[in-house]
C-alpha positions as CSV (number, residue, x, y, z in Angstrom):
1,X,9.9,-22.9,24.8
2,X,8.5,-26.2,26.2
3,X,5.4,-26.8,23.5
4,X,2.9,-27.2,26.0
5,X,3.3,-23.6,27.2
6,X,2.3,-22.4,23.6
7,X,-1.0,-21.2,22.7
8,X,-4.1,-23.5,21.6
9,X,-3.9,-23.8,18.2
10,X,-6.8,-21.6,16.4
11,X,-6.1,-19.3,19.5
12,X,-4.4,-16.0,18.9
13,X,-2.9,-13.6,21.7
14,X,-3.9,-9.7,20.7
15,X,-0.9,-8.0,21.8
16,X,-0.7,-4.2,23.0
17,X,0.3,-3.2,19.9
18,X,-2.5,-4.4,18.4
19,X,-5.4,-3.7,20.6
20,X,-5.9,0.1,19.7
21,X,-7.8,-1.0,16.3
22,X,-9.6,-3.0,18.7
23,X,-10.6,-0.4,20.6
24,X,-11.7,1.6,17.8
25,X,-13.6,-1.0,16.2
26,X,-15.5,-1.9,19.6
27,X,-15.8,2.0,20.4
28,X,-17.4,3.1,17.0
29,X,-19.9,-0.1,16.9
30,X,-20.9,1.2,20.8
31,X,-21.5,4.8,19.4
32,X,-23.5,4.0,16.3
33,X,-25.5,1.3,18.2
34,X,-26.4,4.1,20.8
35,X,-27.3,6.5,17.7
36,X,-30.2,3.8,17.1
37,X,-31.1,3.0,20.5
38,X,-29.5,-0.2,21.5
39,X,-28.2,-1.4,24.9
40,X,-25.7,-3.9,25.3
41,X,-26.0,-7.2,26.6
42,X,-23.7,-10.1,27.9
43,X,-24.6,-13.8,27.9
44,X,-22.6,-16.3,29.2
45,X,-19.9,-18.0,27.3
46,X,-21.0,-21.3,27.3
47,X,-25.0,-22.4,27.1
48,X,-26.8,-25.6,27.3
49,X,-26.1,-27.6,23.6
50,X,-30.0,-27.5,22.7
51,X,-29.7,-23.9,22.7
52,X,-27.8,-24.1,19.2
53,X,-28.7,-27.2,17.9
54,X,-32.7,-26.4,18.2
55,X,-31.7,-23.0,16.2
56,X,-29.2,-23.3,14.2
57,X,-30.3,-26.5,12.7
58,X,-28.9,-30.4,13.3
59,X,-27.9,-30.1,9.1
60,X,-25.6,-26.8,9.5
61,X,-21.9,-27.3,9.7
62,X,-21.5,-25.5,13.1
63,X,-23.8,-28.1,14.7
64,X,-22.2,-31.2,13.0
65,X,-19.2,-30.2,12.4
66,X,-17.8,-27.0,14.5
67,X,-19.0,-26.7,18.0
68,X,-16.7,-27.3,21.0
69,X,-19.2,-29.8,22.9
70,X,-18.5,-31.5,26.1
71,X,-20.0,-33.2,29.4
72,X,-19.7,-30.8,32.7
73,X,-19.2,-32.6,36.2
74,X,-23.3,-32.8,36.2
75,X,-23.4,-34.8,33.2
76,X,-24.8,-32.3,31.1
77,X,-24.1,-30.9,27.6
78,X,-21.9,-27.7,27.4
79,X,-21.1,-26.0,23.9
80,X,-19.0,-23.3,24.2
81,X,-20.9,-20.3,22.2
82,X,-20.7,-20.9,18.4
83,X,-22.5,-17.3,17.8
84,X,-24.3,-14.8,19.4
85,X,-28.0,-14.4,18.2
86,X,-29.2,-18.0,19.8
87,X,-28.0,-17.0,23.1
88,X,-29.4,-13.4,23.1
89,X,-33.1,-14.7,22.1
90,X,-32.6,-17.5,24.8
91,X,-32.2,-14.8,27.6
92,X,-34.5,-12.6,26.3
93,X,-36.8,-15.1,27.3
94,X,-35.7,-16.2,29.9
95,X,-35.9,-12.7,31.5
96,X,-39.2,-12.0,30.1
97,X,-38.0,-9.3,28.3
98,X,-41.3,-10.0,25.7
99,X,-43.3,-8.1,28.5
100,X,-45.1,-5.2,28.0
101,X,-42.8,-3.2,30.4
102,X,-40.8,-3.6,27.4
103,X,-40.9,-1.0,24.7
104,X,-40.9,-2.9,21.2
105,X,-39.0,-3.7,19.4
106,X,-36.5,-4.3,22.0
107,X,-32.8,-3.5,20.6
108,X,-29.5,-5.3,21.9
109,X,-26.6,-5.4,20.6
110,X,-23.5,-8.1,21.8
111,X,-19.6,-8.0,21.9
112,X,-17.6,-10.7,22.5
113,X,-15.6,-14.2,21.4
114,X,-17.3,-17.4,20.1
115,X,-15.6,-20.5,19.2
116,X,-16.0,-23.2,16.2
117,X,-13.8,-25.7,15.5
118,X,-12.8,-24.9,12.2
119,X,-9.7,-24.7,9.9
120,X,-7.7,-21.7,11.0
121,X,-7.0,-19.3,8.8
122,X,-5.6,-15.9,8.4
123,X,-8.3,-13.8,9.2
124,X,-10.6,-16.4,11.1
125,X,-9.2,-18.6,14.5
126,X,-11.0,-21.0,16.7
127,X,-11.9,-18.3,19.2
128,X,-12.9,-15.5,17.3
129,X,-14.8,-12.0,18.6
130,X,-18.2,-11.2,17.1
131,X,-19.9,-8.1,17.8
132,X,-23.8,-8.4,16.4
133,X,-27.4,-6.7,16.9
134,X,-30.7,-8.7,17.4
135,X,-34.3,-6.2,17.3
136,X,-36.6,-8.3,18.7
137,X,-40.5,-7.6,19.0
138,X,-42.0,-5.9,16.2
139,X,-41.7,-6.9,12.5
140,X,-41.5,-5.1,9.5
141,X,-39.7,-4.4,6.9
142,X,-38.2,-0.6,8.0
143,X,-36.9,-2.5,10.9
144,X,-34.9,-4.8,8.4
145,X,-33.6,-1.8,6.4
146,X,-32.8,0.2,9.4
147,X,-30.8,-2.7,10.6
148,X,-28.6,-3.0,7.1
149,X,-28.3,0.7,7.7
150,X,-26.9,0.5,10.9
151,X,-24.5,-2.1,10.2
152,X,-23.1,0.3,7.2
153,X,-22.8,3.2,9.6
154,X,-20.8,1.2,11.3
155,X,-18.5,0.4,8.3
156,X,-18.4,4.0,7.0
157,X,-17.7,4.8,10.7
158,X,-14.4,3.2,10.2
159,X,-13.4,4.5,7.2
160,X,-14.8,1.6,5.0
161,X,-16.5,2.9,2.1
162,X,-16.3,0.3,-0.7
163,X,-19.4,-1.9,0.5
164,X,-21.5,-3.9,-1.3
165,X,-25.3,-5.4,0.0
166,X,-26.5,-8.8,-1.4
167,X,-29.6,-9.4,-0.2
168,X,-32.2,-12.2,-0.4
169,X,-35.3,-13.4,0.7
170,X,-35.9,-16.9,2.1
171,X,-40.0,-16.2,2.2
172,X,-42.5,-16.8,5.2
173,X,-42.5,-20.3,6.9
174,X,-45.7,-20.9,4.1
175,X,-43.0,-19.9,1.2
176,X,-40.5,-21.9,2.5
177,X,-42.6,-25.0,2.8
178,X,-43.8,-24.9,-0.7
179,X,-40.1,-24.8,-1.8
180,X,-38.3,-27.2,0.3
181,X,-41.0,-29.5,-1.6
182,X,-39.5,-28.0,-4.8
183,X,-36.3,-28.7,-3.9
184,X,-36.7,-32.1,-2.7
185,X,-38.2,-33.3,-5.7
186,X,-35.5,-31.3,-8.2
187,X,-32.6,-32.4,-5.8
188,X,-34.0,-36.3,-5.8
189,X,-33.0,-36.5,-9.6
190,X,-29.5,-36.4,-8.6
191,X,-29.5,-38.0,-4.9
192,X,-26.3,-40.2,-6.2
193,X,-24.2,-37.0,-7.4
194,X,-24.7,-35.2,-4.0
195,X,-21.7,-34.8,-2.1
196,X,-22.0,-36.8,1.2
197,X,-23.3,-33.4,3.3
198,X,-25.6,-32.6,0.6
199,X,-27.2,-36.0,0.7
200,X,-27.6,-35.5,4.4
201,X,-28.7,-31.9,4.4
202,X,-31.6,-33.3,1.4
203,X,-33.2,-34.6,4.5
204,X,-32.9,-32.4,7.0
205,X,-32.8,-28.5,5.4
206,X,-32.3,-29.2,1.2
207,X,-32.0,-25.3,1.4
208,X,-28.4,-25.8,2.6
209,X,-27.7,-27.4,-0.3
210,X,-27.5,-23.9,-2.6
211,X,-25.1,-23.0,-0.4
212,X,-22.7,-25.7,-0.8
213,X,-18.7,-25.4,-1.5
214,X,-18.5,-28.5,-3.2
215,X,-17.9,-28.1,-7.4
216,X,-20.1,-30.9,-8.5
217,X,-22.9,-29.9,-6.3
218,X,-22.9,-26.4,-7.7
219,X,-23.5,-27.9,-11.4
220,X,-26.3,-29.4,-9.8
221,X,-27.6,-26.4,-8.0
222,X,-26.9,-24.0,-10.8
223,X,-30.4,-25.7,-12.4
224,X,-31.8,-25.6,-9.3
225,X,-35.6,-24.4,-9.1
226,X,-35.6,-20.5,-8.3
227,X,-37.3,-19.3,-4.9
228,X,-38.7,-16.6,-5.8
229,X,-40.9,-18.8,-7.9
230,X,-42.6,-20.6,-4.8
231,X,-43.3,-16.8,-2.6
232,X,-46.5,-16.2,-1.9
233,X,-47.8,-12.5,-2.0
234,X,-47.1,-11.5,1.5
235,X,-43.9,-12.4,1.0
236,X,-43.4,-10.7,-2.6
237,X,-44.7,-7.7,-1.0
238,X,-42.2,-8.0,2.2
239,X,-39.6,-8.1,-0.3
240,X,-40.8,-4.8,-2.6
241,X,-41.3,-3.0,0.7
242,X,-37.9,-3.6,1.9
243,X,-36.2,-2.6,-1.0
244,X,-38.1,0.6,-0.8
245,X,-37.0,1.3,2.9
246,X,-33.6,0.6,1.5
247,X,-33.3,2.9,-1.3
248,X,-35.2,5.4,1.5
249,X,-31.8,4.7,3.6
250,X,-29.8,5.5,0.3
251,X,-28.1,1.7,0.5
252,X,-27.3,0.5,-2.9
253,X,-27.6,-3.6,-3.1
254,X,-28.0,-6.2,-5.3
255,X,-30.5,-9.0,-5.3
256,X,-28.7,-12.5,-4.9
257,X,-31.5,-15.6,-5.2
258,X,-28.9,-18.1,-4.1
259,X,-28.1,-16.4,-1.0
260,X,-29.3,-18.5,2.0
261,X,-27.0,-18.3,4.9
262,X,-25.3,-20.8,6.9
263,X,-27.8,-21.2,9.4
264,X,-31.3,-22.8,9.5
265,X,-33.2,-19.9,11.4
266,X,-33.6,-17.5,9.3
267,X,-36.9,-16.4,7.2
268,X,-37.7,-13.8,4.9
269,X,-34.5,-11.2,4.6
270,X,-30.9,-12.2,4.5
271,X,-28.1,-10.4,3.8
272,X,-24.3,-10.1,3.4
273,X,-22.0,-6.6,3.4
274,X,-19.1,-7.2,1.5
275,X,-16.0,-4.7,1.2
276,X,-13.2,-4.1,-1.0
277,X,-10.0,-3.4,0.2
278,X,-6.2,-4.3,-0.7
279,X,-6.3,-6.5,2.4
280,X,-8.6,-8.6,1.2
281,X,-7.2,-9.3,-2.4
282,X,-8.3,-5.8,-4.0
283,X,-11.8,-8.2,-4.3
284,X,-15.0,-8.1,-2.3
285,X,-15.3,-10.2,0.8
286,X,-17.9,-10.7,3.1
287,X,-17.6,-9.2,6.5
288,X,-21.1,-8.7,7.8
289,X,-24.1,-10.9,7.6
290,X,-27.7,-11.3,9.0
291,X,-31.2,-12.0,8.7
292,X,-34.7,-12.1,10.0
293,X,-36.0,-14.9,12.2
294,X,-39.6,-15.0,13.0
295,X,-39.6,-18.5,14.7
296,X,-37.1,-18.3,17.1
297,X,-38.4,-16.2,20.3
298,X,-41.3,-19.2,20.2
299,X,-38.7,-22.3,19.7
300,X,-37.1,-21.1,23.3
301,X,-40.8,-20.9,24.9
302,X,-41.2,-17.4,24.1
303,X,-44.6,-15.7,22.4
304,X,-45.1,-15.1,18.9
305,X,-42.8,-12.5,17.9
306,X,-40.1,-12.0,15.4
307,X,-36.1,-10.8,15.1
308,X,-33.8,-9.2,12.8
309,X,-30.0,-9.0,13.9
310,X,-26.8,-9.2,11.8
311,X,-23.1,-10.1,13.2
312,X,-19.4,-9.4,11.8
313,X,-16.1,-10.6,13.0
314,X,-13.4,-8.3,14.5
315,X,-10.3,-10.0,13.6
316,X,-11.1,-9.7,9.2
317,X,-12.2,-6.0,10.2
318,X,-9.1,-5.4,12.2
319,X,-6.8,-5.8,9.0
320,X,-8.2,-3.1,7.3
321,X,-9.2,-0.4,10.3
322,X,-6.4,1.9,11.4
323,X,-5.9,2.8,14.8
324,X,-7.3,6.8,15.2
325,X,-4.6,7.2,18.6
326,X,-2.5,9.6,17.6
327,X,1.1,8.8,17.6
328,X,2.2,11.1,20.1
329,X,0.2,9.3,22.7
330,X,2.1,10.0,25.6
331,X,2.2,13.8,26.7
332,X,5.1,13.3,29.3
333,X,8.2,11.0,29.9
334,X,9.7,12.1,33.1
335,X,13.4,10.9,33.3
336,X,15.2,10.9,36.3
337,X,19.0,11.8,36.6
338,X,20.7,9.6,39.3
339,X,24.5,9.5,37.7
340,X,26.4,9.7,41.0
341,X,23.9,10.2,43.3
342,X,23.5,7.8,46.7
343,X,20.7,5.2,47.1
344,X,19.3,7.8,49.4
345,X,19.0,10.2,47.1
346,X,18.1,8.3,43.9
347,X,15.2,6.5,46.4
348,X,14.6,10.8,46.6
349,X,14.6,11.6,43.2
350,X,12.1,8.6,42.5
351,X,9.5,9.6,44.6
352,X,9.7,13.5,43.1
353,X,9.2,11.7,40.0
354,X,6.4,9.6,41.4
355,X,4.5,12.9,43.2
356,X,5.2,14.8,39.4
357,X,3.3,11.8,37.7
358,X,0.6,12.0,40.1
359,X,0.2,15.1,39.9
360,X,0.3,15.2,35.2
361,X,-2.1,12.3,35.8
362,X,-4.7,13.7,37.9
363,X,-4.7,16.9,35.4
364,X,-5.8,14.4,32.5
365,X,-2.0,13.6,30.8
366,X,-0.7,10.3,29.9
367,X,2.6,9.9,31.3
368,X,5.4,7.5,32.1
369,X,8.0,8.0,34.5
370,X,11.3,6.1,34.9
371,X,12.0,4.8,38.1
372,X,15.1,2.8,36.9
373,X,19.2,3.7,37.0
374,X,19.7,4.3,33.7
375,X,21.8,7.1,31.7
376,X,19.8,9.8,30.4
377,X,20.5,9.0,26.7
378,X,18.8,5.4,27.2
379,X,15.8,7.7,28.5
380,X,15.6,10.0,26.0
381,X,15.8,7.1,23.7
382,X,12.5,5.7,25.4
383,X,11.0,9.1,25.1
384,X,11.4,9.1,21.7
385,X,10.4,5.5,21.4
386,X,7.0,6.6,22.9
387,X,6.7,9.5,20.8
388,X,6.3,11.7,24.1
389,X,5.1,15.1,23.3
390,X,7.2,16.8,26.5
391,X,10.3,15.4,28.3
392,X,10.4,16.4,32.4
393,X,13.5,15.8,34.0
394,X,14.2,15.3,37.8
395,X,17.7,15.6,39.3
């Protein structure tokens, strides 16, 4: 085939033999999210650039490195959705859902693919399909733990069992301060040794340095000052208090101090679910992360309030999740006999079979009929192929 006809690269096609672990993945996240209140919403696809780069941060990689930006007809800048919380807090405001017609906190959750322009890999594309939470309106932390809960339901829901929680805190904006001046002063010491995106991030956010890839910068951070050092007591006590609600919800985690997340909006808790499967290595990978944000609603205009949300990817869970249709997923194959018959009465027999659908259909079946001139056996071998629970024949 002619090349240009292919696929994008970093795109995949999800074929129909593939899209019943889709369904189930989509189907049980809808069910738990309803168990906890949340309605879905849709955003669009693409948003105004500011709407990322003001929330994600200019020093994270999706903003300098992994956005797909470009120039509409109008001259303005388009980025094609990079994730899903900045665009849910951005029409929350913009539909004034902060009003108090609104019962708080109000919960949404989100479906659907974002793009970054990234290395593809085997369990992560260009375009890839995100399905997240965001509770917006109220803080606390019960509304943090609840959230981690509901993301495990959702794991367990699928039959993934092995998790594991690592969870942080990054401290109020007061916290935070004092240790980003910390950092800064630490991180100085060794401006030369930085990797080039370290030395750039020691501007902008030197919290994204911790989180860096590169070998020599983790010799640097493993001496790194410690954040819990610089917390304040309101956000000691957040901490204690959501570990409480968590061992309330029975979720076993383990404290990770190094754990900041990728992107620059998030204060107080963070969190990654990892799970263990022979998919993934027989190791634990993450496939869920999240966080608080308490700045954002007011960054897009909106009044003081704060968010907690989490996302995971579909395409790493869909390795793992089986499909729960049953195998036998057609209850009728209706073959039709036309061996020797004339065109008027094959065009006969094809409409019997056509009525007899109808009729299996409208009683709840799944059926297929053939309305082809084949030999029974071919038929039968269809049937079979389709793992029909009855065979109907019309002659």
């Amino acid at each position: 085939m002619d090349g240009k006809f292919k696929r994008v690269r970093g795109m995949e096609d999800i074929l129909p033999n593939e899209t019943a672990v889709w369904q189930r993945i989509e189907g049980t996240a809808r069910d738990v999210f309803s168990r906890y209140n949340y309605a879905e919403m849709r955003t669009p696809m693409v948003e105004k650039t500011e709407v990322f780069s003001r929330t994600s941060g200019d020093s994270s990689d999706i903003v300098t490195k992994q956005m797909y930006t470009f120039e509409d007809k109008g001259g303005r800048s388009i980025t094609l959705r990079p994730e899903g919380t900045a665009g849910v807090v951005r029409s929350f405001v913009e539909n004034k859902l902060f009003g108090p017609e609104h019962p708080k906190p109000v919960k949404l959750y989100y479906m659907g693919p974002m793009f970054r322009y990234e290395r593809p890999g085997a369990t992560h594309n260009r375009e890839f399909h995100q399905i997240g939470c965001e509770s917006i309106g109220a803080v606390g932390p019960q509304i943090d733990a609840e959230v981690i809960r509901l993301a495990i339901d959702i794991f367990q829901g699928l039959d993934i069992h092995d998790l594991r929680v690592e969870l942080n805190t990054l401290g109020d904006d007061e916290s935070r301060s004092i240790y980003r001046d910390t950092l800064v002063k630490y991180f100085e010491q060794f401006k030369d040794e930085l990797s080039e995106d370290s030395q750039r991030r020691l501007e902008q956010n030197p919290l994204r340095i911790l989180d860096s890839k590169d070998r020599n910068d983790q010799k640097i951070v493993a001496g790194a000052p410690r954040l819990e050092d610089s917390l304040n007591e309101r956000s000691k006590n957040y901490f204690n208090d959501l570990k409480k609600a968590l061992d309330i919800l029975k979720v076993d985690y383990t404290v990770d101090d190094r754990l900041v997340r990728g992107l620059d909006y998030y204060t107080d808790t963070v969190f990654e679910i990892q799970a263990k499967a022979h998919e993934f290595g027989d190791d634990y990978t993450t496939i869920c992360a999240g966080g608080r944000y308490n700045n954002m609603v007011q960054e897009f205009g909106g009044p003081e309030m704060g968010g907690v949300g989490f996302a995971f990817g579909e395409e790493r869970l869909a390795t793992v999740v089986k499909s729960d249709i049953a195998e036998d997923a057609i209850d009728y194959f209706i073959c039709t006999d036309t061996k020797g018959k004339t065109d008027v009465e094959i065009n006969a027999i094809f409409d019997q079979a056509l009525a007899k659908a109808f009729e299996l259909r409208s009683q709840g079946y799944n059926v297929e009929a053939n309305f082809q001139e084949r030999s029974m056996k071919s038929q039968k071998k269809e049937a079979f192929k389709l793992n029909a629970k009855n065979t109907l024949v019309i002659e």
